[in-house]
NULO-564939 format. One record per residue: residue in one letter; residue number from 1; x, y, z of N, C-alpha, C in turn. Coordinates in steps of 0.2 Angstrom, whole numbers. Each point is the difference from the previous one (the first is absolute). Example, Ala and Ser with C-alpha at 12.3 -4.5 7.8 and 13.67 -1.06 7.14 Angstrom:
<gumars>
[gumar 'A',1,[66,-28,39],[-4,6,0],[4,6,0]]
[gumar 'S',2,[-2,5,-4],[4,6,1],[-4,5,3]]
</gumars>
This chain:
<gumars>
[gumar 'X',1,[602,349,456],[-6,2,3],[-6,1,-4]]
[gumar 'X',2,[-6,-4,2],[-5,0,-1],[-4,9,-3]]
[gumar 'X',3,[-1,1,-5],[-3,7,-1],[-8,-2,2]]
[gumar 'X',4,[-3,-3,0],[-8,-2,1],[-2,-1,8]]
[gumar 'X',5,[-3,2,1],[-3,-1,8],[-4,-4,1]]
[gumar 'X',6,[-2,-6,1],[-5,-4,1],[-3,1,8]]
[gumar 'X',7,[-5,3,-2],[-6,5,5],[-5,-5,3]]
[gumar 'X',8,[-1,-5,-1],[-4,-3,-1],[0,-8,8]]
[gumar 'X',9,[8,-1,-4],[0,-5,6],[1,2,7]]
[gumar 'X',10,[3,8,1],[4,3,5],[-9,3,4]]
[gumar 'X',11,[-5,2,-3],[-4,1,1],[-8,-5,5]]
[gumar 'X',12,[2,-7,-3],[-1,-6,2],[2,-3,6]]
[gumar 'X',13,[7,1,0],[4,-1,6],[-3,7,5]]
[gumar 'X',14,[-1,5,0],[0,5,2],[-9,-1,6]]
[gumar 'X',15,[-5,-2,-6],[-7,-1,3],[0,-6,2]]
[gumar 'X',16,[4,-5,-2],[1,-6,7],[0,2,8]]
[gumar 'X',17,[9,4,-2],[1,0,6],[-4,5,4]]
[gumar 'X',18,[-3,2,-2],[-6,6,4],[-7,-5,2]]
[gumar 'X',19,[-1,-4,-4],[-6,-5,3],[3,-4,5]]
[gumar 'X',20,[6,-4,-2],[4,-3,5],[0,4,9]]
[gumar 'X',21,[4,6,-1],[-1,2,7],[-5,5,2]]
[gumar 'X',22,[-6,0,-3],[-3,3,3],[-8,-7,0]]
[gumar 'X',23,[3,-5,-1],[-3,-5,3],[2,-1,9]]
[gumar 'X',24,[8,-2,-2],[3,-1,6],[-1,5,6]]
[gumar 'X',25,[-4,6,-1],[-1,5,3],[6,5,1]]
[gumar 'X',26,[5,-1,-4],[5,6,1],[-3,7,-3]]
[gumar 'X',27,[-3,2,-4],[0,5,-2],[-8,0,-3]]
[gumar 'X',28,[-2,7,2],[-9,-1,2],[0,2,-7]]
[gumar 'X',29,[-10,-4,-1],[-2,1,-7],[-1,5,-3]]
[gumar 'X',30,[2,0,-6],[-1,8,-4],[-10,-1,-5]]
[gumar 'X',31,[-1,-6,0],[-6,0,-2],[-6,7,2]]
[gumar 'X',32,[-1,-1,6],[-4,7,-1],[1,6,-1]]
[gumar 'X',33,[7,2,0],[3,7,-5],[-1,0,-6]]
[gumar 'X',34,[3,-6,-3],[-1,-2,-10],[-9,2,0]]
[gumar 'X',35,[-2,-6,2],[-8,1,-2],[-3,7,1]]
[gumar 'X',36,[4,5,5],[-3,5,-1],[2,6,-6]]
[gumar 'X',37,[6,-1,1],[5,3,-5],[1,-2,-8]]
[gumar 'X',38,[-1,-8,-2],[1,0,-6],[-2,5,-5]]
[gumar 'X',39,[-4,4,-1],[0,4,-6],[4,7,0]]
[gumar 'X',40,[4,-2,4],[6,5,1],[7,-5,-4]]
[gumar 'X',41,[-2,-4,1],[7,-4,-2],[-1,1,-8]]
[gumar 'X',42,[-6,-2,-3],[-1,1,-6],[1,4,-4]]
[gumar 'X',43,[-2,7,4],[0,6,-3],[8,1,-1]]
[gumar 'X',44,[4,-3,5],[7,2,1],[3,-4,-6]]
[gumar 'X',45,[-2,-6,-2],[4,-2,-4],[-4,5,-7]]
[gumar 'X',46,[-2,1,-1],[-4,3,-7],[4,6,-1]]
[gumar 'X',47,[-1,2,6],[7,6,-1],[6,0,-1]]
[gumar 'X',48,[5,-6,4],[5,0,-2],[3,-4,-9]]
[gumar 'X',49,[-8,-3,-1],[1,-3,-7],[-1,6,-6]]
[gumar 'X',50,[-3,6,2],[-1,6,-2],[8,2,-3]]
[gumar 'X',51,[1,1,7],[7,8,1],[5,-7,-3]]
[gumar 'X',52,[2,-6,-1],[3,-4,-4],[0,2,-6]]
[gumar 'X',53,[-7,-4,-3],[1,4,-4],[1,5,-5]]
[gumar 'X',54,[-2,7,2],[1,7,-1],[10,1,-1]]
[gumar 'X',55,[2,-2,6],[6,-1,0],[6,-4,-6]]
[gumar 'X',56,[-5,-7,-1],[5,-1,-6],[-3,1,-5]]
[gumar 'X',57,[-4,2,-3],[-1,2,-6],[1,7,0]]
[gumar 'X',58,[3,5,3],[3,7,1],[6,-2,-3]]
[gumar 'X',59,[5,-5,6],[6,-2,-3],[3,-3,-7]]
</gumars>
């Protein structure tokens, strides 16, 4: 068993298939939520790269 998680290709595959069927019309656009919401996304990540950190360097 793999100890490394490659995050990257699974992520790829992931924002394909979200373009893919919400081309085909299966599943409605999340475009005008992001546009209105990314600085939420960013804040979220900054925080969880925060409390990570704090975490391992506790341990």
């Amino acid at each position: 068993m793999r100890s490394n998680f490659n995050f990257a290709p699974y992520l790829l595959i992931g924002i394909g298939t979200y373009f893919l069927l919400s081309k085909l019309g299966w599943i409605p656009s999340l475009f005008p939520l992001i546009w209105e919401w990314w600085p939420v996304v960013l804040i979220i990540i900054g925080v969880s790269m925060l409390v990570k950190r704090y975490y391992r360097d506790k341990s």
